[in-house]
C-alpha positions as CSV (number, residue, x, y, z in Angstrom):
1,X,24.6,-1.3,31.0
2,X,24.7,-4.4,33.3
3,X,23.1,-7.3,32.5
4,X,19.4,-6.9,33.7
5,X,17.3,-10.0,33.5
6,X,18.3,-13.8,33.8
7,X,16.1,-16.5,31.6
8,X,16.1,-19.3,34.2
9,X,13.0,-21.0,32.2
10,X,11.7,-20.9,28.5
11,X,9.1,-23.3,27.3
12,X,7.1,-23.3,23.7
13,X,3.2,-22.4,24.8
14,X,2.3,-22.4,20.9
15,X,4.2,-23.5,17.8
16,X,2.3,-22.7,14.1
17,X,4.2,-22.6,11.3
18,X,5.2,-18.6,11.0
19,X,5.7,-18.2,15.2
20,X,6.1,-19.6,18.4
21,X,4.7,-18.1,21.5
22,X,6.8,-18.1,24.3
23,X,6.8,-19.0,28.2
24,X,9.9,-17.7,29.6
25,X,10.6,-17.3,33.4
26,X,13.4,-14.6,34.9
27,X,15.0,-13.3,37.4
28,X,16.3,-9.7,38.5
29,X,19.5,-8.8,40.0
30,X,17.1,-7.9,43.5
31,X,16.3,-12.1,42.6
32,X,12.5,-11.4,42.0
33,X,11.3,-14.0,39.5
34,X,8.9,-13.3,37.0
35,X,7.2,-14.6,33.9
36,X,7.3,-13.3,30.1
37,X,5.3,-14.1,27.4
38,X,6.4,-12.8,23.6
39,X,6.0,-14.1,20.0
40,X,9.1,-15.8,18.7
41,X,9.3,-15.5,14.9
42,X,11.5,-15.9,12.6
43,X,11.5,-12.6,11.0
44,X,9.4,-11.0,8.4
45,X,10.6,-8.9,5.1
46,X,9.0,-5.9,3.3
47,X,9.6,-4.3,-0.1
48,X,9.1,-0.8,-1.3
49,X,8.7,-1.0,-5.3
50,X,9.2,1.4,-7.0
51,X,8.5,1.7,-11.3
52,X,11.1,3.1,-14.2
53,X,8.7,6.5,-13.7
54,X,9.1,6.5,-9.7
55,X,5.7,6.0,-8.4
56,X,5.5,3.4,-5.4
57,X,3.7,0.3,-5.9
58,X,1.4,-0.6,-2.7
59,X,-1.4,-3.1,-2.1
60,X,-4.7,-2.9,-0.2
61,X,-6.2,-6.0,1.6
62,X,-8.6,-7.0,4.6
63,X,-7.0,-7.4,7.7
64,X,-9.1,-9.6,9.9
65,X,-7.4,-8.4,13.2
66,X,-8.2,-4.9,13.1
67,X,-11.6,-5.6,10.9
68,X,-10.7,-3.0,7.8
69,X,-8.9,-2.2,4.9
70,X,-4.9,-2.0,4.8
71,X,-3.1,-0.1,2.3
72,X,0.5,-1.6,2.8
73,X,4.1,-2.5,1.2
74,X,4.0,-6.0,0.4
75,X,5.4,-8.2,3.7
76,X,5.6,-11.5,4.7
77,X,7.3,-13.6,7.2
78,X,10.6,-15.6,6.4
79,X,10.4,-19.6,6.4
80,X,12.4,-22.3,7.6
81,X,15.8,-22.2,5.8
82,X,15.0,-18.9,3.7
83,X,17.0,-15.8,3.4
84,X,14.8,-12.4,4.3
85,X,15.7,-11.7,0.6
86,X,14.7,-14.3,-0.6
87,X,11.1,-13.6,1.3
88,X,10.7,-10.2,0.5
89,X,11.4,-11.3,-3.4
90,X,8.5,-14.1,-2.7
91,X,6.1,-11.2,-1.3
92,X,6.7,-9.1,-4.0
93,X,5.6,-11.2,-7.1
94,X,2.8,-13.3,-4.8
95,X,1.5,-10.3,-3.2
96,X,2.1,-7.2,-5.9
97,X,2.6,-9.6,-9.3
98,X,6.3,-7.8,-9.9
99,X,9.8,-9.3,-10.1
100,X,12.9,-6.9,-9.4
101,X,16.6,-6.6,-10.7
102,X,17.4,-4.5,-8.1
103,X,17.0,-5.0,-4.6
104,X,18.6,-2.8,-2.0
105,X,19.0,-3.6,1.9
106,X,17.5,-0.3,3.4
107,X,17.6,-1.8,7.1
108,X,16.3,-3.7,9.5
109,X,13.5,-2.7,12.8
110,X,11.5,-4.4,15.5
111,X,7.9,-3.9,14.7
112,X,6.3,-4.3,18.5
113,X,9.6,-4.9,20.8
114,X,8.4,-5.9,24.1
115,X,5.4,-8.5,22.5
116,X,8.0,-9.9,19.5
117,X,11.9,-10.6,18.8
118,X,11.0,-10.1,15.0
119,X,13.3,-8.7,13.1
120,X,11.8,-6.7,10.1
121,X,14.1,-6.6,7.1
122,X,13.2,-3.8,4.9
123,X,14.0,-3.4,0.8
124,X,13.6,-1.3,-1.8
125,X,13.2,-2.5,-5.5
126,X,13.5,-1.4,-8.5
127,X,13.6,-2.3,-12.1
128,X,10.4,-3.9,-11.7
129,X,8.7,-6.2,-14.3
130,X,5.2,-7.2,-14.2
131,X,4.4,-10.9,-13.7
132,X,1.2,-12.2,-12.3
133,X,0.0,-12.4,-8.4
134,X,-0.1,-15.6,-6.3
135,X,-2.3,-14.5,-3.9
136,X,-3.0,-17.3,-0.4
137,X,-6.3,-18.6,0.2
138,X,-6.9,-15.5,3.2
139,X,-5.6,-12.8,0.5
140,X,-7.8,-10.7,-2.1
141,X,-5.2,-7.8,-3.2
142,X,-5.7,-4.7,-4.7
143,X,-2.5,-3.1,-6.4
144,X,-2.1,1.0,-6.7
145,X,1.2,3.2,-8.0
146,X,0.9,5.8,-6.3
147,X,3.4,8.9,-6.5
148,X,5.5,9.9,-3.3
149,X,3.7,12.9,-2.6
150,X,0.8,10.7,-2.5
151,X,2.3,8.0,0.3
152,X,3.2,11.2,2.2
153,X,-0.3,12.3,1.9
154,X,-1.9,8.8,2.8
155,X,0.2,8.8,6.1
156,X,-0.6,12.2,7.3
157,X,-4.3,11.4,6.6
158,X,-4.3,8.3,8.3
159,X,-4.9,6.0,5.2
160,X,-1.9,4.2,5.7
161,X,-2.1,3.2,9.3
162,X,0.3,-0.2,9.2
163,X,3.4,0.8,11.1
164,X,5.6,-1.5,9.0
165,X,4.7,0.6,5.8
166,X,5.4,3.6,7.7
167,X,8.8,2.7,8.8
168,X,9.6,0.9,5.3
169,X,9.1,3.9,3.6
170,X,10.8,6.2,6.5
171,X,14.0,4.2,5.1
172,X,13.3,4.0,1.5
173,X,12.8,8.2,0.9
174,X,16.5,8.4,0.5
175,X,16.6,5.5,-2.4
176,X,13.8,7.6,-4.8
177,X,16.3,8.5,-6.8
């Protein structure tokens, strides 16, 4: 495929500290110009758990966008100068209380391609030991084990509706094991 779109502008419209949203002008090959506006981020990371007996450790919390409960992997985005590991390692103990030996790469997705140029990094983890959350001031967390079956279950009914979850735990079915 030919290249399809020239940036011939980009300018910051908003800079907090997790994204940037983004001003960019183009132009076509038939030299229309146009404007784009997307979030530029500096990626995010999610983690699967799952315990010594196999059930998968998620968290419910409030999401103020969409006004109602999540039930969720724990995710966060990656800082200035830190690894996605080293995020998805942070989200696990602040978000779930847990620590992991064992963290496996399971892959990588965009969660809303057209709005973002995030790049999710997904992990599972395993040989989890209990530690103590660190929730932020906007997070009250609940934390469930729940068995496979039961994840299965939540998605089909709708109860898990976060389409990060979903894909995390499209790639971590073949790691149950």
């Amino acid at each position: 495929m030919s290249k399809i779109w020239e940036t011939i502008s980009s300018k910051t419209v908003l800079d907090t500290k997790w994204f940037k949203i983004k001003h960019n002008r183009y132009i076509l090959p038939n030299n229309k110009e146009g404007d784009y506006y997307f979030v530029k981020s500096r990626g995010s990371a999610i983690v699967v758990p799952i315990t010594g007996d196999g059930k998968i450790v998620m968290i419910k919390q409030y999401r103020y966008l969409i006004k109602k409960i999540s039930t969720e992997f724990p995710m966060g985005g990656v800082e200035d100068n830190q690894l996605p590991i080293d995020a998805a390692k942070a989200e696990l103990e602040q978000e779930a209380g847990y620590i992991a030996n064992k963290f496996n790469n399971i892959g990588e997705f965009n969660p809303f391609i057209g709005v973002t140029d995030e790049i999710c990094h997904a992990y599972v983890a395993k040989e989890l030991k209990k530690t103590s959350q660190n929730e932020d001031d906007t997070e009250k967390i609940e934390i469930n084990e729940y068995l496979p079956s039961e994840v299965d279950k939540m998605i089909e009914d709708g109860i898990i509706w976060d389409g990060q979850s979903m894909v995390a735990w499209h790639l971590a079915k073949k790691h149950l094991k």
